[in-house]
N, CA, C and O of each residue as an XYZ file, in Angstrom:
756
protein
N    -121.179     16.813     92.985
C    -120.501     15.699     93.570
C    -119.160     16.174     94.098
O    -118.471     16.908     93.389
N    -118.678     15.732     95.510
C    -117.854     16.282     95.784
C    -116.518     15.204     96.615
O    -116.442     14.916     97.810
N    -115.655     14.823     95.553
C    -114.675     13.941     95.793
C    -113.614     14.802     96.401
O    -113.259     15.929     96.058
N    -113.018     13.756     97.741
C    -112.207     14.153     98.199
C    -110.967     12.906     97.936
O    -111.086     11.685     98.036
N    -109.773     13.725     97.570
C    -108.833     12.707     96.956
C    -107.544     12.832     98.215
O    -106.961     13.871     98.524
N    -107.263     11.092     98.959
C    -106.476     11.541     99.617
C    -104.993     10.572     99.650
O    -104.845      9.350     99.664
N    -104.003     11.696     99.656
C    -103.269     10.870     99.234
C    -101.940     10.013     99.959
O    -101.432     10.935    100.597
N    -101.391      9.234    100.138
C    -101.293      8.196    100.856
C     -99.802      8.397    100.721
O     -99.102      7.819     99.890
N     -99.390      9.253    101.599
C     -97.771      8.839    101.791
C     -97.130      7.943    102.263
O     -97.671      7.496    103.274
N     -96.066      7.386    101.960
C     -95.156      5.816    102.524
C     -94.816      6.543    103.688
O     -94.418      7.671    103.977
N     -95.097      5.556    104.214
C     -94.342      5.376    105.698
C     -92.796      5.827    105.694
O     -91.944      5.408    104.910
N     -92.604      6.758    106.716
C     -91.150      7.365    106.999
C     -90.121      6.360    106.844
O     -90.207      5.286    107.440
N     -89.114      6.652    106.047
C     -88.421      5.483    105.939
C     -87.291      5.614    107.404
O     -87.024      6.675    107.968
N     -86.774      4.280    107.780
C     -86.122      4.264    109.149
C     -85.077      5.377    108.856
O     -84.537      5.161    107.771
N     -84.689      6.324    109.375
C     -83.147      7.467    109.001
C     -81.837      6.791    108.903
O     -81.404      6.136    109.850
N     -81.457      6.870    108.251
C     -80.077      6.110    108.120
C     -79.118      6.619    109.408
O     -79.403      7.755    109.788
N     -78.227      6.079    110.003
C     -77.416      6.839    110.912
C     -76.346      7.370    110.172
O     -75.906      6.700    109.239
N     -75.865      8.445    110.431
C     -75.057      9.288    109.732
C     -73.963      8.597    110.082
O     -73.246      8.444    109.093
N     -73.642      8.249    110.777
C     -72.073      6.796    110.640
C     -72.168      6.253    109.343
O     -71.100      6.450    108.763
N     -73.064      5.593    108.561
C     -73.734      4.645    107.765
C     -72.979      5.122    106.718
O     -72.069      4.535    106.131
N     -73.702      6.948    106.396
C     -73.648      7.556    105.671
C     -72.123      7.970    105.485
O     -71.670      8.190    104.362
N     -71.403      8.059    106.562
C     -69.884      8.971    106.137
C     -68.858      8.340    106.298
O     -67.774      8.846    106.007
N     -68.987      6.753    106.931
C     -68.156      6.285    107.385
C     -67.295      5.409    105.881
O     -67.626      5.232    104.708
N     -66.135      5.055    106.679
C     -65.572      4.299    105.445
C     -65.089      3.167    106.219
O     -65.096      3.166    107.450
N     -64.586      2.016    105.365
C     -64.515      0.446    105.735
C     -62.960      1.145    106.836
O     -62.165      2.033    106.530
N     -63.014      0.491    107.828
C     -62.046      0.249    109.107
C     -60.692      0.470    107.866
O     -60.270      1.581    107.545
N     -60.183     -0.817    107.311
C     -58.784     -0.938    106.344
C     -58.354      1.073    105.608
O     -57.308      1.721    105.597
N     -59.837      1.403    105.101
C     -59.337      2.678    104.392
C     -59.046      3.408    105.364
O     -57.865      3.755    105.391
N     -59.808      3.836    106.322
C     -59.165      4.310    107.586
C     -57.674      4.346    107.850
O     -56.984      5.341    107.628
N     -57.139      3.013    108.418
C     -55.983      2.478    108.542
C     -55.305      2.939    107.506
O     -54.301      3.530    107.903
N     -55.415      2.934    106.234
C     -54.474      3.112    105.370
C     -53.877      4.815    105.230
O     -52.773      5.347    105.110
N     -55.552      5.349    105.340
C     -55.245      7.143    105.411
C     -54.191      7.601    106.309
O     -53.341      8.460    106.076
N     -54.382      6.824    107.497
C     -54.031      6.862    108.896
C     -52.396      6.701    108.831
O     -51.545      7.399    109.384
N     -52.260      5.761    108.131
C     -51.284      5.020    107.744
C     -49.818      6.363    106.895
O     -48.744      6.726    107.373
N     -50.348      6.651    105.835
C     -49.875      7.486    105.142
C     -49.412      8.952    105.575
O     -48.299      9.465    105.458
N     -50.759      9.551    106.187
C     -50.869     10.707    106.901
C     -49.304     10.627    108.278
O     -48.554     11.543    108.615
N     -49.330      9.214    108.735
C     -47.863      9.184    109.154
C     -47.117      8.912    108.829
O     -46.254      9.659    109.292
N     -46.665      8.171    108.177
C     -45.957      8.221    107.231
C     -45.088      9.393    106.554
O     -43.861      9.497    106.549
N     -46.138     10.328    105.933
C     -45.745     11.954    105.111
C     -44.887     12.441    106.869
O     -43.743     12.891    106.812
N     -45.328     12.339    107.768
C     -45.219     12.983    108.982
C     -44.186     12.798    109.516
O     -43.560     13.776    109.924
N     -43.657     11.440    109.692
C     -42.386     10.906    109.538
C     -41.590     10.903    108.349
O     -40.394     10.629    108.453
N     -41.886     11.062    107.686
C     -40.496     10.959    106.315
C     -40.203     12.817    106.338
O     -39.058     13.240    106.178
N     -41.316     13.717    106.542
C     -40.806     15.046    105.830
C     -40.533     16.229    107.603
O     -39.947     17.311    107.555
N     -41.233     15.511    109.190
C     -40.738     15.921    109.829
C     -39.946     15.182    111.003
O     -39.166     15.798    111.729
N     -40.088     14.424    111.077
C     -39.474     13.594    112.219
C     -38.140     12.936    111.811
O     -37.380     12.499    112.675
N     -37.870     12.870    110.559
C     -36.355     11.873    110.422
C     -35.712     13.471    109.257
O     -35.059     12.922    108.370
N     -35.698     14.255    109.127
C     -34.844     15.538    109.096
C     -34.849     16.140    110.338
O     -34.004     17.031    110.434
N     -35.693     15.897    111.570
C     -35.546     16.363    112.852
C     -34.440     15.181    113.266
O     -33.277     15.575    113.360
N     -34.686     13.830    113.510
C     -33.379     13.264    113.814
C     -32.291     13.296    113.380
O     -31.319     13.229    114.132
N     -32.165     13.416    111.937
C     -30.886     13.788    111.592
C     -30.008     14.863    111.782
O     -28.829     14.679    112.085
N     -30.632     16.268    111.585
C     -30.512     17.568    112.392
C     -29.682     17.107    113.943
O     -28.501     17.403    114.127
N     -30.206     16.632    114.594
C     -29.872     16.409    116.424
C     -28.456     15.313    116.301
O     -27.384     15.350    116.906
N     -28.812     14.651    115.576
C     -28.029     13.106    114.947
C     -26.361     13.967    114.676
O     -25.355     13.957    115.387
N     -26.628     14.635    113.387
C     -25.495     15.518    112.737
C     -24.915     16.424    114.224
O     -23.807     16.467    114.759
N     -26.004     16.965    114.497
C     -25.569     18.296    115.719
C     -24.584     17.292    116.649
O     -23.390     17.586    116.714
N     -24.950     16.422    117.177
C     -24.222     15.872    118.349
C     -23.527     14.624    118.015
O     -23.253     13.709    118.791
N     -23.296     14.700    116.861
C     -22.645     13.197    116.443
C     -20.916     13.187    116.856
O     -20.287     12.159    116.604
N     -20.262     14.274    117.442
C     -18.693     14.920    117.681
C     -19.082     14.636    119.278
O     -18.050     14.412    119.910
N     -20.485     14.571    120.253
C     -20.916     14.553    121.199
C     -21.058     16.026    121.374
O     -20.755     16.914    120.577
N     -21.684     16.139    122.819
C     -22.095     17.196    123.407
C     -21.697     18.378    123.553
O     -22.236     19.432    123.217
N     -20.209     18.075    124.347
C     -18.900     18.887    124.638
C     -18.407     19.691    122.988
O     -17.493     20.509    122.887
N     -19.106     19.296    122.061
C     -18.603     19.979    120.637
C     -19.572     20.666    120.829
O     -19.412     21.848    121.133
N     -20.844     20.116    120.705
C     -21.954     20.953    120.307
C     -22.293     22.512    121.119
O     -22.641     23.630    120.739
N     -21.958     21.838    122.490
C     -22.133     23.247    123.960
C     -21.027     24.439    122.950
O     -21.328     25.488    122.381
N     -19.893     23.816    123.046
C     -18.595     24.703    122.616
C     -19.188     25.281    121.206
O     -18.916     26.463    120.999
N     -19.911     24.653    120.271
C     -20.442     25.606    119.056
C     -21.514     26.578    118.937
O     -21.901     27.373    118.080
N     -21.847     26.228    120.097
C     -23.205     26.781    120.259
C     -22.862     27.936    121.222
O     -23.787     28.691    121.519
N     -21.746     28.143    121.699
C     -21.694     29.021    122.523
C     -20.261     30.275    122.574
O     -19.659     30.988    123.376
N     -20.283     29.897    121.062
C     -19.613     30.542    120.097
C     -19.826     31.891    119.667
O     -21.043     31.827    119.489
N     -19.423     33.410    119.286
C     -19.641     34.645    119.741
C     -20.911     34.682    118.193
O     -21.822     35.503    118.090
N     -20.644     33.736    117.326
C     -20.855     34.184    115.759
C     -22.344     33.086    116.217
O     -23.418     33.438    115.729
N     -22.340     32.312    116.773
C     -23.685     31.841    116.868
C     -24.505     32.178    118.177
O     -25.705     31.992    117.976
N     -24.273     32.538    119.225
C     -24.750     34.151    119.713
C     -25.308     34.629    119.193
O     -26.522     34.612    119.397
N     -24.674     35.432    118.082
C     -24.956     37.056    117.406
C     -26.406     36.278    116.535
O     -27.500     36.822    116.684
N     -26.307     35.100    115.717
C     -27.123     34.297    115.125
C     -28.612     34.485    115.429
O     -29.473     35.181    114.892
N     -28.635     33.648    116.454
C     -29.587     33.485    117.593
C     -30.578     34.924    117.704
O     -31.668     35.173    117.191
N     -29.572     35.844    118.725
C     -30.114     36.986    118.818
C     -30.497     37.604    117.883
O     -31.452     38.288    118.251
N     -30.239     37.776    116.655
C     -30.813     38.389    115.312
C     -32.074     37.748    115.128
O     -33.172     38.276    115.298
N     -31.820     36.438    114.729
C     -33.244     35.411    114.804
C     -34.405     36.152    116.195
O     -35.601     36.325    115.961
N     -34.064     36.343    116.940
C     -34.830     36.321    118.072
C     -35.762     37.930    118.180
O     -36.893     38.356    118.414
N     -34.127     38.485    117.763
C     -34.879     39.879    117.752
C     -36.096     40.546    116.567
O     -37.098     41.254    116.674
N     -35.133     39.658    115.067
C     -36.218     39.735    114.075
C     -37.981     39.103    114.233
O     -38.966     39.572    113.664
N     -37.946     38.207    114.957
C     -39.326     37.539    115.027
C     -39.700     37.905    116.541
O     -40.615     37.173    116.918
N     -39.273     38.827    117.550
C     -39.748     39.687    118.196
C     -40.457     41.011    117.948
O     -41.340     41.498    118.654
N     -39.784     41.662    116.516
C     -40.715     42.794    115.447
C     -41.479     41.899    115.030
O     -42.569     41.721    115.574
N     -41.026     41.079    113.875
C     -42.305     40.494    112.980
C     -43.505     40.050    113.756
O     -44.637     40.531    113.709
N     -43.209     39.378    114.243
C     -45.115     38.403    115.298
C     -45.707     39.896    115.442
O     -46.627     40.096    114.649
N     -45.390     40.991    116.274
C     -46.970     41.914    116.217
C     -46.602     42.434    115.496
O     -47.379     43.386    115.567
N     -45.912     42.689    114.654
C     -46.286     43.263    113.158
C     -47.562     42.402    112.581
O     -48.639     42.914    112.274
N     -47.334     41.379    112.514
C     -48.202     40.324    111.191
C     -49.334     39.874    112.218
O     -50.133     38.985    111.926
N     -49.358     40.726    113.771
C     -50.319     40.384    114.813
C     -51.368     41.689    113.998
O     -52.367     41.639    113.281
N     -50.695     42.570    114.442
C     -51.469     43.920    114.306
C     -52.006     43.854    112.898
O     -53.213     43.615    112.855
N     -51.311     44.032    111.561
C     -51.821     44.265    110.282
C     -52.763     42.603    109.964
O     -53.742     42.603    109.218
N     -52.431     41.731    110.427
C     -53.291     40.299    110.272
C     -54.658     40.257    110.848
O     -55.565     39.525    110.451
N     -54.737     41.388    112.135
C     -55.938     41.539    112.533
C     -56.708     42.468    111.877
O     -57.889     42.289    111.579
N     -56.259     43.161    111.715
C     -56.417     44.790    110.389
C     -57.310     44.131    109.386
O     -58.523     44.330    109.327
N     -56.507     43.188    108.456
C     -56.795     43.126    107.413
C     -58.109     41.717    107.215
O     -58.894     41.554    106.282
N     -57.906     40.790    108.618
C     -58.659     40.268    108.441
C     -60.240     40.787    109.361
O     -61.402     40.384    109.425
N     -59.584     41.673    109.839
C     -61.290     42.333    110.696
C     -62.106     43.625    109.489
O     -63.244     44.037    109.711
N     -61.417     44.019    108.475
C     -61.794     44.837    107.225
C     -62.310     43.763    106.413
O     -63.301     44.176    105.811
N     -62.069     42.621    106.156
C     -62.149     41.693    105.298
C     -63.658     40.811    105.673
O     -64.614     40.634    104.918
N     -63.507     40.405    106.920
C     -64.763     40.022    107.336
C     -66.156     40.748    108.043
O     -67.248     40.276    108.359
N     -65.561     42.155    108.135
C     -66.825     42.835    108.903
C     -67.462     43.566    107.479
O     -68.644     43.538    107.137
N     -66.545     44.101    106.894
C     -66.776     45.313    105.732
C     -66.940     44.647    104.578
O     -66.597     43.474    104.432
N     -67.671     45.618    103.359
C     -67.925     45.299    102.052
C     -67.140     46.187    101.414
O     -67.757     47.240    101.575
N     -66.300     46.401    100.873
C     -65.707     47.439     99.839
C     -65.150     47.196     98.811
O     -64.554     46.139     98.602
N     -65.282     48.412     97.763
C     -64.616     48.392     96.596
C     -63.065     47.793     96.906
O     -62.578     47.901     98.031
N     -62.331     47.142     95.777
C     -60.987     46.496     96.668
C     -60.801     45.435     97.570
O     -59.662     45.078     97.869
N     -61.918     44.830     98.090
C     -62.225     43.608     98.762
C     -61.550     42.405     98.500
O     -60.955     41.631     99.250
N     -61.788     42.399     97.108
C     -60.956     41.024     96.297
C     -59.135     41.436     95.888
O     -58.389     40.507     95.579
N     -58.603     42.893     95.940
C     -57.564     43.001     95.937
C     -56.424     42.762     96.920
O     -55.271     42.372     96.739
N     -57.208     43.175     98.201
C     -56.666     42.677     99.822
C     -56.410     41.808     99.976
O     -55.397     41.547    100.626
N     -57.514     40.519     99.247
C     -57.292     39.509     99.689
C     -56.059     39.055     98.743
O     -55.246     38.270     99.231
N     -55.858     39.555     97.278
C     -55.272     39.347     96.613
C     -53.618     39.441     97.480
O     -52.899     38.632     98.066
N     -53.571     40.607     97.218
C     -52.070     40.801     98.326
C     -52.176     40.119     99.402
O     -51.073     39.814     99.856
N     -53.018     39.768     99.975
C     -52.269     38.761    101.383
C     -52.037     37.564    100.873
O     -51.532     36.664    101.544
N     -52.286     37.469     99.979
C     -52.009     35.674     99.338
C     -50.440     36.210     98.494
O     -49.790     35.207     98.201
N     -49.915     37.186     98.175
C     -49.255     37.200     97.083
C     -47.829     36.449     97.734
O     -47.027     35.762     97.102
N     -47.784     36.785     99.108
C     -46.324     35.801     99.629
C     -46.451     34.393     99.318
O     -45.429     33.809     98.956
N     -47.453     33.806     99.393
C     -47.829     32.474     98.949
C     -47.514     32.145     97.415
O     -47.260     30.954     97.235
N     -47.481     32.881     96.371
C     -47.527     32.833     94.978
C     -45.923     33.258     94.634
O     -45.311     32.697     93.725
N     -45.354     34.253     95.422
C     -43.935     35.004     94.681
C     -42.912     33.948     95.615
O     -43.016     33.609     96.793
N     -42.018     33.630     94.704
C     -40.944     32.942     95.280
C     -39.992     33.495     96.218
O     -39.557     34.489     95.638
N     -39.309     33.386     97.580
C     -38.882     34.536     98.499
C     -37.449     34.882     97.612
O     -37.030     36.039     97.648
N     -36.799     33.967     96.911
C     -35.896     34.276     96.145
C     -35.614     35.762     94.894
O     -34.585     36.280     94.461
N     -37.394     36.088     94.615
C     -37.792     37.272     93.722
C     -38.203     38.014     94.664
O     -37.895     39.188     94.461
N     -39.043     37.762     96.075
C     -39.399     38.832     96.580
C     -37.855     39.712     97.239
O     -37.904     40.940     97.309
N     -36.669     39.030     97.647
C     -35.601     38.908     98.136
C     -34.683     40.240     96.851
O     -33.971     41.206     97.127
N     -35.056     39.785     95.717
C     -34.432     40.175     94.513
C     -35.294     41.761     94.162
O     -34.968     42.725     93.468
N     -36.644     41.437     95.098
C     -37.119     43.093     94.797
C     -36.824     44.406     95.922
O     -36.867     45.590     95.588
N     -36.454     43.806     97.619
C     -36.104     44.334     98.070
C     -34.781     45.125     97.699
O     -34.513     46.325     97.765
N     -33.805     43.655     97.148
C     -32.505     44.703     96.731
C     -32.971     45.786     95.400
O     -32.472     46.911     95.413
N     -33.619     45.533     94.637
C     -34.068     46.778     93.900
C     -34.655     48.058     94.303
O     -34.604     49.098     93.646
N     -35.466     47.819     95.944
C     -35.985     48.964     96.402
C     -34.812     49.596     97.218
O     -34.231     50.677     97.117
N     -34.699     48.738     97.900
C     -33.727     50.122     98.918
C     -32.395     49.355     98.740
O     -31.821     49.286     99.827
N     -31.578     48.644     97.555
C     -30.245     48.571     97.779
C     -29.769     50.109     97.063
O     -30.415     51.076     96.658
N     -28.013     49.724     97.152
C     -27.725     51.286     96.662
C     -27.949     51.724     95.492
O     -28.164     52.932     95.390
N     -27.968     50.752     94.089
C     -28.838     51.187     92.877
C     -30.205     51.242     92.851
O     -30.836     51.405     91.806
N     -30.959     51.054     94.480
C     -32.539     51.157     94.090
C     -32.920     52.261     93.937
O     -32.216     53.261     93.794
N     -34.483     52.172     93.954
C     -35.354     53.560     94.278
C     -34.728     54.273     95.809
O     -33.765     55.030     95.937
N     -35.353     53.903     96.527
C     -34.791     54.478     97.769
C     -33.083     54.421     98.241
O     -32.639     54.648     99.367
N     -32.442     54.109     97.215
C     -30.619     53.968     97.512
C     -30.346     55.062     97.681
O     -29.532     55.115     98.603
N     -30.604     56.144     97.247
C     -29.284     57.420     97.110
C     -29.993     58.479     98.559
O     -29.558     59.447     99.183
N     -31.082     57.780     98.609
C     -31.985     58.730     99.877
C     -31.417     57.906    101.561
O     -31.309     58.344    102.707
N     -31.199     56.714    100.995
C     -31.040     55.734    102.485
C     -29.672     56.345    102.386
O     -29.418     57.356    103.040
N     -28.763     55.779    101.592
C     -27.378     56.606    101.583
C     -27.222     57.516    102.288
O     -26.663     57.492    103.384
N     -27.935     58.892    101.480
C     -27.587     60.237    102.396
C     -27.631     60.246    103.721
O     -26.817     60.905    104.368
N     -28.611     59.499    104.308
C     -29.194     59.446    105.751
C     -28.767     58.688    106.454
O     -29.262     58.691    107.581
N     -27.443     57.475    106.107
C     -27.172     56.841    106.405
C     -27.724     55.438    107.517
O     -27.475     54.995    108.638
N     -28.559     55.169    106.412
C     -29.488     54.202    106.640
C     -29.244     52.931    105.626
O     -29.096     52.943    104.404
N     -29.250     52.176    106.261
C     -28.918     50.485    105.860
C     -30.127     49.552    106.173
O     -30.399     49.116    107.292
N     -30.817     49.309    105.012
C     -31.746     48.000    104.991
C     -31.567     46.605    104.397
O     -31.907     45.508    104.838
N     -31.051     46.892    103.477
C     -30.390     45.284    102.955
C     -28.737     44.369    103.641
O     -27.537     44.641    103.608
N     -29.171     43.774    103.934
C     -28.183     43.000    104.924
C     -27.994     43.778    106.311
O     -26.950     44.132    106.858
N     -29.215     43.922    106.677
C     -29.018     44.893    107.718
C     -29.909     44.288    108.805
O     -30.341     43.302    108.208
N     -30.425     44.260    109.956
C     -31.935     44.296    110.780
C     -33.149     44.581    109.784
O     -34.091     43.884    109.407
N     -32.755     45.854    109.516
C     -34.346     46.389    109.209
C     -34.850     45.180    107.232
O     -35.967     44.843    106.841
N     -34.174     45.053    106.905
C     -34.053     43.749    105.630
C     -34.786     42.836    105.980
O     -35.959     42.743    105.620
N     -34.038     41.807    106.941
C     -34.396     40.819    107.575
C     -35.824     40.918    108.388
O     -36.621     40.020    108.114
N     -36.227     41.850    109.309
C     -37.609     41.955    109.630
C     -38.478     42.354    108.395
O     -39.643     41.978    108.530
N     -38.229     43.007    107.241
C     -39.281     43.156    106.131
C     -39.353     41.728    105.680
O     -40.355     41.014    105.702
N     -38.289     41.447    105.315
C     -38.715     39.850    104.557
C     -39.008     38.946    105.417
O     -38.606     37.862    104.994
N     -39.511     38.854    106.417
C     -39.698     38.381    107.604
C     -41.083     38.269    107.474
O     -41.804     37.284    107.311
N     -41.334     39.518    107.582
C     -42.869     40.030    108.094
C     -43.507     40.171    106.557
O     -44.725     40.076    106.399
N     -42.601     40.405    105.432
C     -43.777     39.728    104.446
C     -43.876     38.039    103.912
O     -44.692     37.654    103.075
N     -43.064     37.333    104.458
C     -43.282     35.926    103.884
C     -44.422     35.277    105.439
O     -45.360     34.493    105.292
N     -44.176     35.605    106.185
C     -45.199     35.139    107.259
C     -46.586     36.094    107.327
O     -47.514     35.600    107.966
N     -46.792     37.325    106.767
C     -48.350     38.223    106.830
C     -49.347     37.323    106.519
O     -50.405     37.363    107.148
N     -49.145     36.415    105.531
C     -50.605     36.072    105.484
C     -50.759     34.641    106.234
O     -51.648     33.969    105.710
N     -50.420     34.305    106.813
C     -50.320     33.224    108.174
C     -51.511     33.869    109.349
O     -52.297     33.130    109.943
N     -51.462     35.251    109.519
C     -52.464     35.674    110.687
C     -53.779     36.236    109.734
O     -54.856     36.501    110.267
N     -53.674     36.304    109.046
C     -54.540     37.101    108.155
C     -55.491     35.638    107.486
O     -56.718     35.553    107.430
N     -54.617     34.744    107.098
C     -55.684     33.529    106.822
C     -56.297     32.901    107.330
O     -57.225     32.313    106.774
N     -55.937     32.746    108.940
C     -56.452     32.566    110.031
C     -57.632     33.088    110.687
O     -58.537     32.571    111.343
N     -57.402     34.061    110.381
C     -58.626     34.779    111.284
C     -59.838     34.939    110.113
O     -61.021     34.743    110.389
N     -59.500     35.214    109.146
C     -60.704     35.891    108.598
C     -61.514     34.345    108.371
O     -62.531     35.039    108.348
N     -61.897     33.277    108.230
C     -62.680     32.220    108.444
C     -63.590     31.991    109.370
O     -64.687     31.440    109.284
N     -62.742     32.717    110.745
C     -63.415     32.847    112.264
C     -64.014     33.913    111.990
O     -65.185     33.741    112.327
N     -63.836     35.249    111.433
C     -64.177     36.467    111.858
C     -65.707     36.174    110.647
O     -66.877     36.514    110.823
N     -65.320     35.717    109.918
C     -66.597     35.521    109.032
C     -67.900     34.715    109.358
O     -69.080     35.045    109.245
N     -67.403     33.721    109.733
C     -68.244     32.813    111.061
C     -68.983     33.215    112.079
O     -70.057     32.659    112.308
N     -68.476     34.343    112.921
C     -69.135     35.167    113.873
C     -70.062     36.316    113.332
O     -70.759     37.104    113.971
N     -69.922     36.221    112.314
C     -70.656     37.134    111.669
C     -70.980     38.970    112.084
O     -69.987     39.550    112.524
N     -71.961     39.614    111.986
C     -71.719     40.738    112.967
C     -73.014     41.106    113.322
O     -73.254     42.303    113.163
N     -74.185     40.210    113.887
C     -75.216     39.932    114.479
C     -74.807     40.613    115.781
O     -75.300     41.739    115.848
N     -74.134     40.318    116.731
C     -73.568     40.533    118.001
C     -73.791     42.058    118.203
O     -74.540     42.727    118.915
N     -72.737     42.356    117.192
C     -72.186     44.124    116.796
C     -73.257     44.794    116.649
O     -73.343     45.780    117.381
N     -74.336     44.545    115.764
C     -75.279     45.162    115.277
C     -76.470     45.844    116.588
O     -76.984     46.932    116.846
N     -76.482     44.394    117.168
C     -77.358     44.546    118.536
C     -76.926     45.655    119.541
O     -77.550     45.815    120.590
């Protein structure tokens, strides 16, 4: 005897629309919405007005005349010149570290990533406090910069290190998400 048993699936149920599924009531919206400006305005937009507020509150004719002052000059240009080194510094080693990070497997993998996060974790106040231990005049490198008469702390070359290590992992966190994403299918071919 030869039974055939067949078995009777339910009817496809209608698909829910994925709106259905992810959406939230209009009000929570509004409220996220709400907040998200809020944080946006309280922590950048009203210390930006006050900043401009304070700057020109003597009027204009003060502000031109302070601003065009030999000591805020020199300011400026330091600022300008330091984050003229740093950006392809933290261009070049950010691409480095995140094109090793996402193409390659290696021993040390999880340490790389470790150090590019470590500016994120050390306060710039200690990282600040280890430079003067490396190359001030009681550091490691003091009595060698000395001889050679070389100046890094309160100097240019200071200011672009602590520069370029509190911003490194800014290009480096960036990319490696993308570079991992693209995977290396492409490359391989």
């Amino acid at each position: 005897m030869n039974t055939t048993t067949t078995l009777a699936l339910p009817a496809a149920a209608a698909p829910r629309s994925i709106a259905d599924a992810t959406s939230e009531p209009r009000w929570v919206k509004g409220l996220l919405i709400g907040v998200a400006l809020g944080f946006l305005t309280l922590f950048l937009f009203v210390p930006l007005a006050i900043v401009f507020f304070e700057a020109l509150k003597k009027g204009v004719g003060v502000y031109l005349a302070a601003i065009s002052d030999a000591d805020a000059w020199s300011a400026i240009k330091l600022t300008l010149i330091a984050a003229g080194i740093a950006v392809p510094l933290n261009i070049a080693f950010g691409l480095a570290a995140a094109w090793c990070i996402a193409k390659f497997d290696f021993r040390g993998k999880n340490v790389l990533l470790t150090l590019i996060d470590l500016p994120f974790s050390v306060s710039p106040v200690i990282s600040g406090l280890i430079y003067v231990l490396v190359f001030g005049l009681q550091g490691w490198f003091g009595e060698w910069l000395r001889d050679h008469d070389l100046k890094v702390i309160f100097a240019v070359p200071g200011i672009v290190l602590a520069t370029v290590f509190v911003t490194f992992p800014f290009v480096a966190r960036e990319l490696i998400p993308l570079m991992q994403a693209q995977g290396t299918e492409q490359e391989e071919a």
